[in-house]
FILUM-407034 format. One record per residue (C-alpha): residue number from 1; x, y, z. Coordinates in Angstrom, 3 decimals. Layout:
BEGIN
ATOM   n       px       py       pz
ATOM NUM        X        Y        Z
...
//
This chain:
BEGIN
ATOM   n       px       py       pz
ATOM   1   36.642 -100.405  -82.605
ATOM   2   40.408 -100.349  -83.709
ATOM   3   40.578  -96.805  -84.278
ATOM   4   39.209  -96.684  -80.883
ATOM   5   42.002  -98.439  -79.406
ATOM   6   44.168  -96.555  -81.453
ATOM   7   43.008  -93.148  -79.981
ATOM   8   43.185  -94.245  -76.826
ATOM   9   46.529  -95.708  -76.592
ATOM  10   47.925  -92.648  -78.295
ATOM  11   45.838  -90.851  -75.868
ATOM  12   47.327  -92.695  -72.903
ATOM  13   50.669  -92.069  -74.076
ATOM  14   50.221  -88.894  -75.082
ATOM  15   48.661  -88.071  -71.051
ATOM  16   52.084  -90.340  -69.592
ATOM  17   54.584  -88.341  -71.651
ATOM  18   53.324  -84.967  -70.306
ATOM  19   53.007  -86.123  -67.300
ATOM  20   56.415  -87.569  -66.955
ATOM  21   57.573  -83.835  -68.640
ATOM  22   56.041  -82.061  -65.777
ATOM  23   57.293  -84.174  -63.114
ATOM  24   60.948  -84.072  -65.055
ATOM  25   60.617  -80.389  -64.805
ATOM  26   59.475  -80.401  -61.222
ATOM  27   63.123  -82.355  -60.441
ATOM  28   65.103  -79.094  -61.646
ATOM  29   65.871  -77.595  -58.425
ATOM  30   66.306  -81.533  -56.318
ATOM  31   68.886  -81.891  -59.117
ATOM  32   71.238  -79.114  -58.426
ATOM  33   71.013  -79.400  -54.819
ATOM  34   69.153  -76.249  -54.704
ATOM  35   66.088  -76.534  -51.450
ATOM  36   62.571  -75.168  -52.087
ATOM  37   59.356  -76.315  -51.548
ATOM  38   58.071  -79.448  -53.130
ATOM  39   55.834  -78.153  -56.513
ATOM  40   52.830  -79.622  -58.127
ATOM  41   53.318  -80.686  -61.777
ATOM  42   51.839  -78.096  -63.750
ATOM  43   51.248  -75.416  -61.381
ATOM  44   54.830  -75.517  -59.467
ATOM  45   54.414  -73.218  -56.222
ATOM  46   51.740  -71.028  -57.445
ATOM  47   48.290  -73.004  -57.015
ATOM  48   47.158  -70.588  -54.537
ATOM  49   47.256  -67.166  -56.504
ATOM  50   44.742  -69.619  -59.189
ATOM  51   42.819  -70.281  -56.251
ATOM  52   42.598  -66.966  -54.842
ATOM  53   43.936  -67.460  -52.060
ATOM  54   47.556  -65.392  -52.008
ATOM  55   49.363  -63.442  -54.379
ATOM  56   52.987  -63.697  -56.008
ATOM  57   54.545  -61.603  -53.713
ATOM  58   52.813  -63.284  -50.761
ATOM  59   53.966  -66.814  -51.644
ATOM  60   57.356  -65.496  -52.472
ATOM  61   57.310  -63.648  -49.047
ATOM  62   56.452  -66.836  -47.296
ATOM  63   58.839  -69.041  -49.404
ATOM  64   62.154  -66.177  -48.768
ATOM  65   60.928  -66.373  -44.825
ATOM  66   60.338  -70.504  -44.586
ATOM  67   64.416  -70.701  -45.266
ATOM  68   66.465  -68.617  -42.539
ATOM  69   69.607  -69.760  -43.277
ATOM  70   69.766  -70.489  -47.362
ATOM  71   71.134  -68.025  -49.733
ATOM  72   69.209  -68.810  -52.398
ATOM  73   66.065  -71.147  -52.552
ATOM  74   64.136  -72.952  -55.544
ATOM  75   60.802  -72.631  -56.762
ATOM  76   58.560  -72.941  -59.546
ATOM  77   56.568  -70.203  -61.409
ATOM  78   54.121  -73.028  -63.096
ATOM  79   56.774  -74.978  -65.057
ATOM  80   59.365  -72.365  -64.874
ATOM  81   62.123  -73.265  -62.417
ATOM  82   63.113  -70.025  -60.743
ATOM  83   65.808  -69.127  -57.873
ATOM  84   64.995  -66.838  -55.281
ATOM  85   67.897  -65.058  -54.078
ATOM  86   67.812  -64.337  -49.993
ATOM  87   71.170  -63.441  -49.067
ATOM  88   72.046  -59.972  -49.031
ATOM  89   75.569  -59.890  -50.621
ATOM  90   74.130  -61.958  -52.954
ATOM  91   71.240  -59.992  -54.351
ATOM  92   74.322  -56.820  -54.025
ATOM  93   76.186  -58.680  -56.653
ATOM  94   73.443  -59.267  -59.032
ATOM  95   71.433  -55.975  -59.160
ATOM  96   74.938  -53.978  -58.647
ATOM  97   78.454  -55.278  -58.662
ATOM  98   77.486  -58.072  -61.361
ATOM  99   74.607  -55.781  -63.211
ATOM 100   76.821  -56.883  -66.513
ATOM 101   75.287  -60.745  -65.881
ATOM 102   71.554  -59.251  -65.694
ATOM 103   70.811  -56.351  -67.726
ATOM 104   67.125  -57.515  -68.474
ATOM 105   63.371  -57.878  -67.133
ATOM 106   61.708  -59.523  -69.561
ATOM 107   61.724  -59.557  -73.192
ATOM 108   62.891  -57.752  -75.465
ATOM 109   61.476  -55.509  -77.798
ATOM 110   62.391  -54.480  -81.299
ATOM 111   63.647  -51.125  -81.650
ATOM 112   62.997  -50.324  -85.217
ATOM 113   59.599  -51.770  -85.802
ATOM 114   57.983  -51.747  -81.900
ATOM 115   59.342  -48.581  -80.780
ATOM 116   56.074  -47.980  -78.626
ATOM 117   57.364  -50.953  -76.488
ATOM 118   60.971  -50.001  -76.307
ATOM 119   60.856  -47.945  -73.238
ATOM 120   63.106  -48.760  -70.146
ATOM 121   61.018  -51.060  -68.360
ATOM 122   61.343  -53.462  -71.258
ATOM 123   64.617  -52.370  -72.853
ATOM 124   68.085  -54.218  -71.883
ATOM 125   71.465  -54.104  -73.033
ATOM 126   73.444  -51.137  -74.566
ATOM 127   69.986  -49.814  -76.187
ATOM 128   68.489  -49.534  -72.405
ATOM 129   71.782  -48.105  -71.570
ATOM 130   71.758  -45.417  -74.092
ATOM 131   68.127  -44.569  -74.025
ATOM 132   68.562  -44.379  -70.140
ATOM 133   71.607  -42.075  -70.241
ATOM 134   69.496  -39.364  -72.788
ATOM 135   66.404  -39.535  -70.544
ATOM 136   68.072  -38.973  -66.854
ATOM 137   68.738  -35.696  -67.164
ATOM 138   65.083  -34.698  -67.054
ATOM 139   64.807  -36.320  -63.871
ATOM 140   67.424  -34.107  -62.349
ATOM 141   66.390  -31.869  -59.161
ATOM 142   66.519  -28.929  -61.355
ATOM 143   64.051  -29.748  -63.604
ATOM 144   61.728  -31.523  -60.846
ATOM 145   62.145  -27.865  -59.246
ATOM 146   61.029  -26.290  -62.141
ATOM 147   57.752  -28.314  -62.910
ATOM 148   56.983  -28.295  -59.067
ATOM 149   54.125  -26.233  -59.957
ATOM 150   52.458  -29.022  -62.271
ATOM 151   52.280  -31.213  -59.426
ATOM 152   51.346  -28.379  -56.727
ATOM 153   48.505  -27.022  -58.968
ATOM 154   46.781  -30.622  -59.340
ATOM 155   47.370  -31.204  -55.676
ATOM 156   44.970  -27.827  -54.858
ATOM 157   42.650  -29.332  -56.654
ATOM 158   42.606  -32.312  -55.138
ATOM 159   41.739  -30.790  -51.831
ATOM 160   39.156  -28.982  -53.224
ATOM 161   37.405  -32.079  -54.796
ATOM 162   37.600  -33.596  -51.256
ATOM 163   35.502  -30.605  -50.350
ATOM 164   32.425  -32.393  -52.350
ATOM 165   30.511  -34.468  -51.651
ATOM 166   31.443  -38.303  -53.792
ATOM 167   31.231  -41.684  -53.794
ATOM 168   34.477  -42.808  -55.524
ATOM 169   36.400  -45.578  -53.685
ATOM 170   39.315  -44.731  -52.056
ATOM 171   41.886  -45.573  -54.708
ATOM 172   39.936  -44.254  -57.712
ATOM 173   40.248  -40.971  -56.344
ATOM 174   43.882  -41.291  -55.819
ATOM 175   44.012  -42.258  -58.964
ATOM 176   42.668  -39.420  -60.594
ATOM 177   45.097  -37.464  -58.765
ATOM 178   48.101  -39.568  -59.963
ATOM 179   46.824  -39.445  -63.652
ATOM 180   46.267  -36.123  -63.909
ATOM 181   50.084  -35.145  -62.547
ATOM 182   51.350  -37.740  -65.366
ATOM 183   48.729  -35.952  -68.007
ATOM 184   50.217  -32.310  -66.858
ATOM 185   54.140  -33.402  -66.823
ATOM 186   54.917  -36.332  -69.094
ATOM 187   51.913  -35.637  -71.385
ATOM 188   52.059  -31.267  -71.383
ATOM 189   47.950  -31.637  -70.778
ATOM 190   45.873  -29.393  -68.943
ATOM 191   43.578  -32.153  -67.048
ATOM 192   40.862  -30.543  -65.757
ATOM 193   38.318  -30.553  -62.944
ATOM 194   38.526  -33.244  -61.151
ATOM 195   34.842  -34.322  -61.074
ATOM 196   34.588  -34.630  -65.121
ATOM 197   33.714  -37.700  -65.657
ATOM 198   34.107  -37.230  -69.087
ATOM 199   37.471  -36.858  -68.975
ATOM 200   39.300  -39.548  -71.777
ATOM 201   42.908  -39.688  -70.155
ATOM 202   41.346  -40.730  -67.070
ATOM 203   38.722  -43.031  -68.450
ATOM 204   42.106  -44.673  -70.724
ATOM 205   44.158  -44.572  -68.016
ATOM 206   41.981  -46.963  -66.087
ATOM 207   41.435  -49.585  -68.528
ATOM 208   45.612  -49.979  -68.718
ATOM 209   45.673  -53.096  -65.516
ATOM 210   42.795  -52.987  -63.364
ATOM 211   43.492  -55.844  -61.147
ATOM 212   41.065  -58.446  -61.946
ATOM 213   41.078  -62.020  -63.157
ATOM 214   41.518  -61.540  -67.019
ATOM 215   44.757  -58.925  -65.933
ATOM 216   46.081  -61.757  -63.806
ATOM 217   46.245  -64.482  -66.353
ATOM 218   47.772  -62.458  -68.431
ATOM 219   50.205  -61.093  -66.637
ATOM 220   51.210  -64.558  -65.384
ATOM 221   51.325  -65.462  -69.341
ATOM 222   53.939  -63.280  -69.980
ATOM 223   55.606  -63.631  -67.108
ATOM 224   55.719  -67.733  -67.416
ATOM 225   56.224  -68.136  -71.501
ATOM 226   57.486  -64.598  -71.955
ATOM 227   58.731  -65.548  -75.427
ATOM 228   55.648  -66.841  -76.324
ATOM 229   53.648  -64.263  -75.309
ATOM 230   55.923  -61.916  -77.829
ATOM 231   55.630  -63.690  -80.573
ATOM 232   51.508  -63.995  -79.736
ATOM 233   51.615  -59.963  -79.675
ATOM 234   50.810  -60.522  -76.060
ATOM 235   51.006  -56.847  -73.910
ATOM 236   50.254  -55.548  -70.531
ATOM 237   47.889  -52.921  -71.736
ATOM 238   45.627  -53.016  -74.285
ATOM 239   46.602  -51.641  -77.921
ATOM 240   43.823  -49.003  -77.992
ATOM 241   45.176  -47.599  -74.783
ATOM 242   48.819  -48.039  -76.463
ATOM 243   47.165  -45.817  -79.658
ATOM 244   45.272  -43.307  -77.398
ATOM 245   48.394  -41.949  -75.291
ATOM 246   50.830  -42.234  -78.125
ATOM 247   48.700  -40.611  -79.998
ATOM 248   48.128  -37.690  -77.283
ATOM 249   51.743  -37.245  -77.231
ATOM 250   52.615  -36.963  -80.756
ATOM 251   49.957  -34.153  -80.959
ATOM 252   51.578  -32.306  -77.991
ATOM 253   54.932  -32.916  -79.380
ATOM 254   53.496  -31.203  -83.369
ATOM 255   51.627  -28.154  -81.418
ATOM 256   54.417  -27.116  -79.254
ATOM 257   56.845  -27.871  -82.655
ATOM 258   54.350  -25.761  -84.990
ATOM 259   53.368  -22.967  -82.514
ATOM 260   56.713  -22.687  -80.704
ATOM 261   54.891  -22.907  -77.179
ATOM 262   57.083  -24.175  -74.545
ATOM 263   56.298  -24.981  -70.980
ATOM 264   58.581  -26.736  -67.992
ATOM 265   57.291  -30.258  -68.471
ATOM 266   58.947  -33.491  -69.958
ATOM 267   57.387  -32.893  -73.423
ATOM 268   59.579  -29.692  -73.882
ATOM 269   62.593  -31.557  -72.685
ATOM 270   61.503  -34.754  -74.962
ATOM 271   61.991  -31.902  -77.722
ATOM 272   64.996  -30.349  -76.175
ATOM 273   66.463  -33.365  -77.045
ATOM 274   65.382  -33.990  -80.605
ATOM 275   66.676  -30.725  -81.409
ATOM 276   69.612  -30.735  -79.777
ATOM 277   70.885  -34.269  -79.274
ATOM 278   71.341  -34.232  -75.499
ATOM 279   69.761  -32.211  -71.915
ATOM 280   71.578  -30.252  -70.165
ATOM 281   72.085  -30.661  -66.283
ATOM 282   72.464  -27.136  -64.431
ATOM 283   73.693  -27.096  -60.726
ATOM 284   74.514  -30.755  -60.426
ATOM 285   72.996  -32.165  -57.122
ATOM 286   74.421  -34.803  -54.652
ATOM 287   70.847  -36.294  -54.997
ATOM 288   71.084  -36.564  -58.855
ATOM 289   74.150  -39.560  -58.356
ATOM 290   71.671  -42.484  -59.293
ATOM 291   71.052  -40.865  -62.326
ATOM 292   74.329  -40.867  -63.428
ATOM 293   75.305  -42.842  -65.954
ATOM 294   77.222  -43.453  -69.886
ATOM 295   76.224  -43.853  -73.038
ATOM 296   76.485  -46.852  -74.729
ATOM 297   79.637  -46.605  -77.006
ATOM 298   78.941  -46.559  -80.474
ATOM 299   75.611  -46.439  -80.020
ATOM 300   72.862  -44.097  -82.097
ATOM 301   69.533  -44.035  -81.488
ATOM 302   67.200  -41.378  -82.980
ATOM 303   64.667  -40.333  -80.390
ATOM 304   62.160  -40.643  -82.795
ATOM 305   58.191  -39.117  -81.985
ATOM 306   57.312  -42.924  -81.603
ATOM 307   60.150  -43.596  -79.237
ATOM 308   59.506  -40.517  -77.260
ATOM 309   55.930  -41.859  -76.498
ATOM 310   56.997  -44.739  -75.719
ATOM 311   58.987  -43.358  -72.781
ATOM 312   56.011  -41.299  -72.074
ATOM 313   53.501  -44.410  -71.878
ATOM 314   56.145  -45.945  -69.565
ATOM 315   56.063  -43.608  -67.009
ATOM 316   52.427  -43.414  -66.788
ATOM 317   52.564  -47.607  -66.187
ATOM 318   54.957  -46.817  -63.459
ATOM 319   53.812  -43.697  -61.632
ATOM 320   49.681  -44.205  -62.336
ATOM 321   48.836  -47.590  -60.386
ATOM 322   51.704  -47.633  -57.798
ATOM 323   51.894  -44.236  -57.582
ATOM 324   48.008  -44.166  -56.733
ATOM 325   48.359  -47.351  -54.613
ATOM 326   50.989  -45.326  -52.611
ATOM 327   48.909  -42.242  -51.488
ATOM 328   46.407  -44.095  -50.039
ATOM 329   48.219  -46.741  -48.092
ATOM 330   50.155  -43.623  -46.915
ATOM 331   46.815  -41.950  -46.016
ATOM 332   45.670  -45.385  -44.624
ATOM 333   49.197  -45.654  -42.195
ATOM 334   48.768  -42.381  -40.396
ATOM 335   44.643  -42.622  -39.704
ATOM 336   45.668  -46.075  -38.226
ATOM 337   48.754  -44.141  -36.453
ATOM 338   47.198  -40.881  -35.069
ATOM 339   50.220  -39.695  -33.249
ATOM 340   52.747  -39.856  -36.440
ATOM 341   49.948  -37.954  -38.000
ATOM 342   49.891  -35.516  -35.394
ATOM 343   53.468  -35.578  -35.634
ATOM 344   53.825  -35.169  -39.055
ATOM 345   51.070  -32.252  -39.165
ATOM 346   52.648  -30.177  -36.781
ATOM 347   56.138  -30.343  -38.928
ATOM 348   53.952  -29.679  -42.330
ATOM 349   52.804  -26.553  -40.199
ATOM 350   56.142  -24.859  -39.107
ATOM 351   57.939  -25.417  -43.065
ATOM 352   55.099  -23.171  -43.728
ATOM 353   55.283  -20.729  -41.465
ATOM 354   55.756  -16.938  -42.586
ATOM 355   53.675  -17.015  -45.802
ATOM 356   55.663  -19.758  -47.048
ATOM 357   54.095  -21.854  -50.456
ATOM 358   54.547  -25.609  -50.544
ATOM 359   57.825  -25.268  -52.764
ATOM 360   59.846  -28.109  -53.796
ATOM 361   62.392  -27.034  -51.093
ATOM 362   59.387  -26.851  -48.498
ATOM 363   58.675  -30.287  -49.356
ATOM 364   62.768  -31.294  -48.931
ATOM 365   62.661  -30.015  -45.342
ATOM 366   59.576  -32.084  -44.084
ATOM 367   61.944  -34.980  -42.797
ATOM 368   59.532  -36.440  -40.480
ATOM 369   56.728  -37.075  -42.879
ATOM 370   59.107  -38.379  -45.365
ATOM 371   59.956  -40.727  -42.737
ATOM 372   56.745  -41.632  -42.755
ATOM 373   56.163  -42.194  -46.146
ATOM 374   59.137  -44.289  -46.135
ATOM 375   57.714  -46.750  -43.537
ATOM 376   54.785  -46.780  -45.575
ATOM 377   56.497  -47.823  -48.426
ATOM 378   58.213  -50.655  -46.313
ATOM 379   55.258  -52.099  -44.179
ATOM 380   53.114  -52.337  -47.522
ATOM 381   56.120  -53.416  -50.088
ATOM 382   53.421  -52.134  -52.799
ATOM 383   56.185  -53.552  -55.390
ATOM 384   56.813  -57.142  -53.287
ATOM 385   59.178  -58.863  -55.917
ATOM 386   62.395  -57.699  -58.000
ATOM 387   63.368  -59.916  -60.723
ATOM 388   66.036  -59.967  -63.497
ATOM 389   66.689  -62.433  -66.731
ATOM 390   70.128  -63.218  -66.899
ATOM 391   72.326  -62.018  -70.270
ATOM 392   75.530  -63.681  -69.877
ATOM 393   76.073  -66.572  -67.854
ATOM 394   77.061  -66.520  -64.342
ATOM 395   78.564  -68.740  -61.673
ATOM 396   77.015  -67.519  -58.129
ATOM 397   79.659  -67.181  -55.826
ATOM 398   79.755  -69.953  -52.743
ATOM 399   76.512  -71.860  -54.314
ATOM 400   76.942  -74.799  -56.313
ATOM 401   75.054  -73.484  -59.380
ATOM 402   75.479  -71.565  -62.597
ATOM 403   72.636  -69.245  -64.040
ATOM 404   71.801  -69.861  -67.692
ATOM 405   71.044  -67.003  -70.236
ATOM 406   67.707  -66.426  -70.280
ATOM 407   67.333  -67.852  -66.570
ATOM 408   65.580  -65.524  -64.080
ATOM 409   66.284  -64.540  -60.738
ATOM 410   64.002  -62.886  -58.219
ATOM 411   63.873  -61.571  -54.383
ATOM 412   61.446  -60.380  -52.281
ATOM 413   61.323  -56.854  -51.376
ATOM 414   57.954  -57.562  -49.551
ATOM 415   60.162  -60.138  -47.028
ATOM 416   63.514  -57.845  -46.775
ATOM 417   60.977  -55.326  -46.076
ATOM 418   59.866  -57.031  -42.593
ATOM 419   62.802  -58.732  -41.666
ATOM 420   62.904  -58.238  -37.716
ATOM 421   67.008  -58.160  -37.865
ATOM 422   67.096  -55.425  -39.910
ATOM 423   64.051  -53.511  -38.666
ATOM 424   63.007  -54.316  -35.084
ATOM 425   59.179  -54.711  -34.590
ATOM 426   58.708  -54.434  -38.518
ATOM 427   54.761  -54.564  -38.155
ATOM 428   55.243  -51.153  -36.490
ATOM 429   54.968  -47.420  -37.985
ATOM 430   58.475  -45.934  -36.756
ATOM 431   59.634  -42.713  -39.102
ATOM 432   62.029  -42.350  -36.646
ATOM 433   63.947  -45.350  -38.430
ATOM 434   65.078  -42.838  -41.257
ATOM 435   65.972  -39.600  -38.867
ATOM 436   69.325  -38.843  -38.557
ATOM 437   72.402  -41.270  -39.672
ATOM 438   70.232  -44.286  -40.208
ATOM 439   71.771  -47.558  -40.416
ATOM 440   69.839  -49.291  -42.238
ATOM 441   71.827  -50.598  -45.449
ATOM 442   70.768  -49.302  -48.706
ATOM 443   70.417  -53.147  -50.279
ATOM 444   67.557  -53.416  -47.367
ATOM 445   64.895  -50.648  -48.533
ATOM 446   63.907  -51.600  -52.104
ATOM 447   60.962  -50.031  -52.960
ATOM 448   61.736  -48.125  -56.259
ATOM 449   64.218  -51.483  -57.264
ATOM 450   67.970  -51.590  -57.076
ATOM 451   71.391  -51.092  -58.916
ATOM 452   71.420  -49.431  -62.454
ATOM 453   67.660  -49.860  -63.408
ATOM 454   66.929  -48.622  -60.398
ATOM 455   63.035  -46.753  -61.019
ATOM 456   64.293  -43.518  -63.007
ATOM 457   61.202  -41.659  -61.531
ATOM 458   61.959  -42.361  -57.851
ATOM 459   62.081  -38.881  -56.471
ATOM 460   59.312  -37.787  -59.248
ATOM 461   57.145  -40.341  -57.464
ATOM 462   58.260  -39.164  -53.890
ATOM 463   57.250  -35.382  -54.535
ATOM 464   54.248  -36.563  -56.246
ATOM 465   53.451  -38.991  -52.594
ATOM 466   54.665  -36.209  -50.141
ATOM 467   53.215  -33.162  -51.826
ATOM 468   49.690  -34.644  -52.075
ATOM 469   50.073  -36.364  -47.967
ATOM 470   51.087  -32.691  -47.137
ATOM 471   48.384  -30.915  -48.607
ATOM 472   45.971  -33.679  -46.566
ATOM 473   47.713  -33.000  -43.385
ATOM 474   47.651  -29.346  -43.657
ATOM 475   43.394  -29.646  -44.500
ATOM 476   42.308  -32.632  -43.195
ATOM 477   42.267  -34.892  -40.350
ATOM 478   42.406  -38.434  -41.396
ATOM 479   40.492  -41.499  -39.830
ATOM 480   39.447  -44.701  -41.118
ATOM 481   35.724  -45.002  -41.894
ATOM 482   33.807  -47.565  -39.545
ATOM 483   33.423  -49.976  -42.226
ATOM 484   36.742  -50.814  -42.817
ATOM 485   37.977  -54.247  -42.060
ATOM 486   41.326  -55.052  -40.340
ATOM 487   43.784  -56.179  -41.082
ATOM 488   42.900  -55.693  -45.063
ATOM 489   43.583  -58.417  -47.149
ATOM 490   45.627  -58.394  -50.370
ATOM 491   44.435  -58.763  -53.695
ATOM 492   45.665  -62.516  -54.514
ATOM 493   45.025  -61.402  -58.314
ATOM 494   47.014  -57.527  -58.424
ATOM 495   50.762  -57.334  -59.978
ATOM 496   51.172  -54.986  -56.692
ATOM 497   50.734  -55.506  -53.224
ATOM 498   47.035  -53.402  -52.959
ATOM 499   43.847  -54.506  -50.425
ATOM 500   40.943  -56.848  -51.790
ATOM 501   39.045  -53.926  -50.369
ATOM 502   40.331  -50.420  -50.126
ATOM 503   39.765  -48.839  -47.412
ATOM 504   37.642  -45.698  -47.020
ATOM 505   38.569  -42.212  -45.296
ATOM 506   36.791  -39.991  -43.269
ATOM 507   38.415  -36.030  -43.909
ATOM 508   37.413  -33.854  -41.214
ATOM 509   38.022  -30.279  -42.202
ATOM 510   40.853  -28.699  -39.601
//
């Protein structure tokens, strides 16, 4: 009966100690005169994406929009106070002009014994900085030019597999697209027909973060208690998919090194620069300037086989899923906007005219549809929220507040996206917004991220999204099938911004 008593009392306490943690926590923000919403102990803001009911990006989206006039605003990511950054000049001087303050995502990696994981998603300082300045070059529109025929030859067969008869949803086929350019550029793999189903890249490439419930919770694990989750061995993808596309790089990289095959693809420039230190740039472009950028002083870092396929794995994660994501919301924007499709059909038409190929340079001169693409991009926000983990700490100008190392900061690309006073009727489909001198400022249009770790693939990903949409446009007229449900709803459990339900196409041969 004691030790009952006993138990309980400690149990009591035990209950009003955590409780009074939680609701200390939840006073973070009240404290330093920072407004937010009011959180719930425990959960913070972030009940609903636990109930099902909206994703991160929503809730952020409705949190950035619920403040008009604040610069910054407070809220809680579970028991993680975090400060989402609104004003514009603001968000300049942390993801540019004060990049110094906020080198990182999340994490941090070891080098030396977890080189898998040190690729530039995860990678901050000086080591992201050098690793960053060695790998740029092959993103350069000289060597995109030269592997255009990687991309063009999976796009052919693309169309043809839409020539068959199939029951894949929507996004799985776009998917297989999107995996098999990553298999034949980053990974120097021939993938394939398309209808294989047999086909191991594709069948490991879909296991990496299908967007379900056990994907969610751990996301939001390592997102919440990111140190934690390191020390728990805690990943995004699983470690057999890790093993299975290292793996299927490091035997490219040995038969190209044993056989002396070459081929224009990023493994042969991965080798280029074992060999040689460093990649040459030929004919510098005006488009290459985000690239640009120095070594680390003092820094050396061997790109090691391991290291290499680390980069390698890191570009699938960020051209597979978004990439995919990205062709058919594109697809879905002009069947539920027949006259840009028209529009942008007729322009596919004339670059093509006189026995002309779809070339890289065809592609460049397609302005309208890239227009298009680019209001895709905006409308859907398929990426809704940009965040950064502060390095050194920093005073923010005009706000009474200073960020602490290891603080982070976020802001929503999904509301800068539709914010009526920088686009006018945001709900609508208007490529004419990006014809001619558009004044829309580059801060507004965030879809690939912004400042120095700005997405390294960008224009990889755009040729990949515009040569595919092309090819459509050229073959296919594109409508929505009767079944689909509008508006669609988001996923409240996916990282990106993607439908509950994606929605299927009817392609009616031209």
């Amino acid at each position: 009966m004691v030790l009952m008593v006993y138990v309980s009392v400690l149990l009591v306490t035990l209950t009003a100690f955590l409780w009074t943690k939680l609701v200390l926590i939840n006073q973070h923000w009240n404290k330093h005169g920072i407004p937010g919403p009011k959180p719930l102990p425990f959960f913070g803001n972030m009940l609903p994406t636990l109930l099902g009911k909206k994703s991160m990006g929503q809730i952020l989206r409705e949190i950035h929009e619920a403040y008009p006039n604040e610069p910054v605003v407070g809220f809680y990511n579970f028991m993680q106070p975090r400060l989402l950054i609104r004003d514009q000049s603001l968000i300049d001087k942390v993801w540019i002009k004060d990049f110094s303050h906020f080198t990182s995502r999340q994490g941090e990696p070891d080098l030396l014994n977890d080189p898998l994981n040190s690729n530039l998603f995860n990678l901050s300082g000086n080591v992201w900085r050098s690793i960053r300045a060695k790998f740029a070059p092959m993103f350069t529109t000289g060597k995109l030019r030269n592997m255009f025929n990687h991309i063009d030859s999976v796009g052919d067969d693309f169309i043809k597999h839409l020539e068959k008869p199939r029951k894949e949803d929507s996004l799985d086929i776009m998917k297989t697209y999107t995996i098999d350019v990553i298999s034949t550029t980053a990974f120097g793999m021939q993938p394939g027909p398309m209808d294989d189903l047999n086909n191991e890249f594709r069948s490991q490439g879909r296991q990496i973060m299908p967007p379900n419930l056990a994907t969610f919770l751990k996301f939001m694990m390592i997102f919440v208690f990111p140190s934690l989750s390191q020390k728990l061995g805690l990943n995004f993808t699983p470690k057999s998919s890790n093993s299975y596309f290292c793996g299927a790089l490091k035997g490219v990289l040995n038969h190209r090194k044993q056989t002396g095959t070459t081929r224009n693809d990023f493994v042969q420039q991965m080798i280029t620069l074992q060999e040689k230190g460093v990649i040459e740039v030929e004919n510098p472009d005006a488009a290459d300037d985000y690239l640009r950028i120095q070594d680390a002083p003092g820094m050396k870092i061997e790109p090691t086989d391991d290291l290499l396929a680390g980069q390698a794995f890191a570009f699938l994660l960020a051209g597979f899923d978004a990439t995919a994501i990205g062709v058919m919301m594109s697809l879905f924007e002009l069947a539920t906007n027949p006259e840009v499709q028209e529009k942008a059909r007729a322009e596919v038409i004339k670059a093509l005219e006189g026995d002309k190929t779809f070339s890289y340079d065809s592609l460049k001169s397609m302005e309208y549809l890239e227009g298009s693409l680019k209001e895709t991009q905006r409308i859907q926000s398929i990426v809704p929220i940009l965040f950064r983990k502060c390095t050194a700490r920093y005073k923010l100008p005009g706000i009474p507040y200073t960020v602490e190392v290891g603080d982070t900061v976020v802001c929503s690309t999904y509301a800068i996206h539709m914010d009526p006073k920088v686009y006018p009727e945001p709900d609508k489909h208007i490529p004419e917004r990006w014809l001619g001198d558009s004044s829309i400022p580059v801060g507004s249009y965030l879809p690939f991220g912004y400042g120095p770790r700005l997405c390294i693939g960008m224009r990889l990903a755009m040729v990949e999204l515009k040569s595919i949409v092309a090819k459509v446009l050229l073959n296919y007229k594109i409508s929505l099938h009767p079944s689909v449900q509008l508006p669609l709803e988001l996923n409240p459990l996916a990282f990106f911004n993607q439908p509950i339900r994606n929605p299927s196409f009817i392609f009616t041969k031209i």
